[in-house]
Steps between C-alpha positions, in 0.01 A plus 500: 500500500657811391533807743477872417782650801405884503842772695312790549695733559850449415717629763828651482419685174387894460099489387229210529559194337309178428620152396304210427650203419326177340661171639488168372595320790790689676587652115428830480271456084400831439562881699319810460573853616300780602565815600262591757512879495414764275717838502667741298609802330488499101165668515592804762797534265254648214513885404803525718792682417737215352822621740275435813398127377818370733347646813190323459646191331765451744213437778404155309690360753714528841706241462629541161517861642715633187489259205144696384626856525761393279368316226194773490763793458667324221184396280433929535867540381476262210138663359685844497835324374701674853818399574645530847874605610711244610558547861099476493550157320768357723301667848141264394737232423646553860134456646368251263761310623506579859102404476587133319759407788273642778227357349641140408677451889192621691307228260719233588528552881152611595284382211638179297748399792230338758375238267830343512643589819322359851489752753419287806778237376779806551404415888643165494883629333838491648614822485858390462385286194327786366820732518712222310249488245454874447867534512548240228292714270652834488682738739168710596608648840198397738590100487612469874383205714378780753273716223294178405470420877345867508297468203335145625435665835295751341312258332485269774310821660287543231349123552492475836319793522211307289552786254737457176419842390618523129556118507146437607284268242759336323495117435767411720583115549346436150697173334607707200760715720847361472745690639689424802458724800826670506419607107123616668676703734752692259200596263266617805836699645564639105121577489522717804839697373339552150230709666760712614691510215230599265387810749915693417456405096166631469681805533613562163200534391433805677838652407403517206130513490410689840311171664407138522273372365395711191827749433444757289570505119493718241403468131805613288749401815488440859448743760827463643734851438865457521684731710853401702447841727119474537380352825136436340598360114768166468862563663767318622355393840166374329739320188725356792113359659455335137805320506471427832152322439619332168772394736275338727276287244816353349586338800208398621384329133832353480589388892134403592209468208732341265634266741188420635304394181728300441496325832161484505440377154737210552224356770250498213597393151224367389360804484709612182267256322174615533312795471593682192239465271478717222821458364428870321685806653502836408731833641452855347863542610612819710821667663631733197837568469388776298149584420174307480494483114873336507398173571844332421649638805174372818694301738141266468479436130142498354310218344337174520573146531225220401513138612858549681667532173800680644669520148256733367320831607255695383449895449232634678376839439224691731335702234438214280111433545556178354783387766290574838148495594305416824205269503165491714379207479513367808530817642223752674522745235350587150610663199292686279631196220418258681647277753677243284736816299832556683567899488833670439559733787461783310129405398491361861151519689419467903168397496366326845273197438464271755311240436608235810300363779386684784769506732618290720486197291683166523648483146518683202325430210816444266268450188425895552730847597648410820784775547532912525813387328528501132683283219812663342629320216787539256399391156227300627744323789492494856866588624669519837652806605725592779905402623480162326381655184816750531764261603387295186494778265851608620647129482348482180642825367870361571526744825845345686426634816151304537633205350795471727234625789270188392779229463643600853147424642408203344849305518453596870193326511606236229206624284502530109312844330209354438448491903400869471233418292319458871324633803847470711673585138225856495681594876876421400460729249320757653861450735720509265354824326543645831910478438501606177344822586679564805810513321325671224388819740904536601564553110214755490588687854857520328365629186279749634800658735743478257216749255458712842919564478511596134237810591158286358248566757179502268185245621260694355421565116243777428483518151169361448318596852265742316192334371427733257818356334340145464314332191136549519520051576706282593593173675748318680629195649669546830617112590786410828594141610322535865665300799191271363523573140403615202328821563394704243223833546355621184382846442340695208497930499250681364477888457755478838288296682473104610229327214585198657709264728604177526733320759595060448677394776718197613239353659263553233722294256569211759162534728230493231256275449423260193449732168258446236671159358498361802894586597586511876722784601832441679369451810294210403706353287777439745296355783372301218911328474576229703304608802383266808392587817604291810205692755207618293447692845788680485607556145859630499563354207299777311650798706822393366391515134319840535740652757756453278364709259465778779124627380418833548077489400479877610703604169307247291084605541371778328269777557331701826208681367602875441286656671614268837152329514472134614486325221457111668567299799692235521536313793812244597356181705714362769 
């Protein structure tokens, strides 16, 4: 007798999530996700004044905090064809980056980490053992018998007490955990520093945007003035905090996260073989050397790979209607062409329809819309996006560094390539990104004083900050490679003013739900690969999958009516 297992909500992700997953016996048959919230922006953004759009854009999300700002300054500079100075160039390559590694350790410690590592184990470890162990890893200062003593007294308060606090709710003792207790202990101690840690690098992001989360930006540049002798613009003491912050993430990605997914992975091979799915990946690419239109010189190269054919990739373009549309489906929206058309983003519509049970229900009715979530495709194909997707594209494009990055890893874990074709494969990678970009932001720090010394202290270029100086229409496509993935906001000007918005996420691509001919998105798809469960009751194999994916729903639903009416009610059942 088959068994429909409903996680409602996901936890450890930003936004609502729900997974359903079909079993045939303890295999997981068929998945389905559904975003269970409806929100948005691309509607508010209408008749606005196209060098605002970031402001309102940015507030998609919290988490991402940055990633929309960005991407909805440059689709406004690529509609009026503006190009920005370079300082401006290498200072959002500084935060995009700063965002990724922030982003990617706070993901594996207090999101992804807890569905590997047992909290309540950590009580049983030798804190001797445990120092050994860290110490055989890398040379990370806080490895003394007496810190882990510490740091399992502090948890030891946390259970006796009755409450575990941030640990609370967590399947601990479930069969499927493997590692020792000493290797428990490090990661709950590592989990506790990275909180720390990512309060001092959160800092650069105020340098040079004023706060965190949502810094400031500034279409045509950033809104960061240069001035050595100015106490309120960049100087020397706020370039020395930079370096001092860039300082900080290179040892901690390459003394403790590095280390430690690689420890950790070693407890749990098999995971390296399952949970891929697709087998389609797609990257807009990002990081410019130069400028947004020089493509050759992104640090992540753009395009796509289909059916892990590594030898090939494919161009991708955003303004090519024919390359990307989104789909409805199985979605709660309309178009005004109907709900089996995919639309461009440019043509794209944000019409509510829901058309679900009354709420709560026990299942969805997969056979109907069952998501806020819509169906990108590219050229009619589901695709993953996110670090796997860029690790691929780079070892695919002949990029040493990532190929020496990736052998390291796998001969350490006695693992060929195709491993990171994988749930476990989808967080090595988001790992080994981490390092490349970490090193990267020490080239662009470099570059960026080294301009500062030779007199060039422009962020800002004005030319084209006078509407009346813009065609009557135009459009652009302003895309980034999120910490999740491709991200890409798509705007159209008319007469000076917004005629219409359009943001596809990350977790749009990966989160949506089957599309017209019956394709499941990534999410699906990879719970859908080699999945059992041990405890139907407690189903950490799923969190896993979809943790490892790191979901953010809030950046993937839509639309809050305009005028800040309720528009429906949805509520969660327990």
């Amino acid at each position: 007798m088959s068994e429909r297992i409903v996680v409602d909500p996901i936890t450890r992700i930003e936004g609502h999530l729900r997974i359903e997953a079909q079993m045939k016996g303890n295999r997981i048959e068929q998945a389905y996700s559904s975003g269970t919230m409806v929100r948005g922006i691309e509607t508010i953004l209408k008749g606005r004044d196209p060098r605002d759009a970031w402001a309102y854009a940015q507030r998609i999300c919290g988490v991402c905090t940055l990633v929309h700002g960005i991407a909805s300054i440059r689709a406004v500079e690529d509609a009026l064809n503006y190009d920005i100075p370079k300082n401006a160039q290498l200072i959002r390559n500084l935060m995009i980056g700063a965002q990724y590694i922030h982003d990617h350790v706070m993901h594996f410690y207090h999101l992804h980490a807890l569905d590997w590592v047992d909290v309540v184990s950590a009580l049983k470890a030798d804190p001797q053992a445990t120092a050994e162990l860290a110490q055989s890893l890398s040379s990370w200062p806080n490895s003394s018998p007496g810190y882990f003593a510490d740091t399992r007294r502090r948890l030891a308060d946390f259970v006796e007490s009755g409450q575990l606090g941030i640990f609370a709710n967590g399947y601990w003792g479930h069969p499927e955990y493997k590692l020792p207790p000493e290797a428990n202990l490090m990661a709950v101690a590592h989990y506790l520093e990275a909180l720390a840690w990512q309060r001092e690098v959160v800092k650069l992001h105020t340098i040079f945007g004023g706060k965190n989360p949502h810094p400031n930006f500034l279409v045509g540049g950033v809104a960061s003035p240069i001035d050595l002798n100015s106490d309120s613009a960049i100087n020397a003491r706020r370039l020395s905090q930079v370096q001092d912050v860039i300082s900080r993430m290179r040892q901690f990605v390459d003394q403790v996260y590095l280390p430690d997914t690689l420890a950790i992975a070693s407890f749990y091979k098999e995971w390296f073989k399952r949970g891929e799915g697709l087998g389609n990946f797609l990257c807009y690419g990002d990081l410019p050397a130069t400028n947004m239109r020089d493509r050759d010189s992104f640090l992540f190269p753009p395009g796509v790979i289909l059916d892990r054919d590594l030898s090939r990739v494919h161009e991708i373009d955003m303004h090519d209607k024919a390359q990307i549309q989104e789909y409805v489906a199985h979605s709660w929206y309309n178009y005004s062409t109907g709900k089996e058309t995919g639309l461009h983003p440019y043509d794209g519509e944000t019409q509510l329809d829901y058309t679900g049970p009354e709420p709560p229900f026990k299942q969805l009715q997969v056979e109907d819309p069952y998501s806020w979530i819509k169906s990108p495709r590219w050229r009619d194909k589901a695709m993953e996006v996110g670090p796997l997707s860029r690790v691929l594209l780079l070892y695919a494009s002949g990029h040493e560094p990532t190929r020496e990055l990736a052998r390291f890893a796998l001969a350490k874990l006695d693992l060929p390539i195709i491993a990171l074709f994988s749930t476990l494969g989808r967080t090595a990678a988001r790992t080994l990104e981490s390092k490349l970009l970490a090193d990267a932001m020490q080239g662009w720090f470099d570059d960026l004083v080294s301009n500062i010394k030779r007199g060039d202290t422009r962020t800002f270029n004005e030319a084209l900050w006078d509407p009346s100086t813009w065609p009557e229409t135009c459009q652009g496509a302003g895309f980034m490679e999120a910490p999740r993935g491709a991200l890409g906001h798509w705007v159209v000007i008319r007469n000076g003013k917004i005629a219409n918005y359009q943001a596809v996420v990350p977790s749009t691509w990966n989160a949506g739900p089957r599309d017209a001919s019956g394709q499941s998105g990534a999410y699906e798809a990879a719970l859908q690969d080699q999945h059992t469960l041990v405890d139907s009751s407690q189903p950490l194999e799923i969190l896993r999958t979809i943790h490892s994916f790191d979901p953010c729903i809030a950046c993937a639903v839509h639309l809050a009516d305009e005028a800040g009416d309720e528009l429906i009610k949805i509520q969660i059942s327990g």
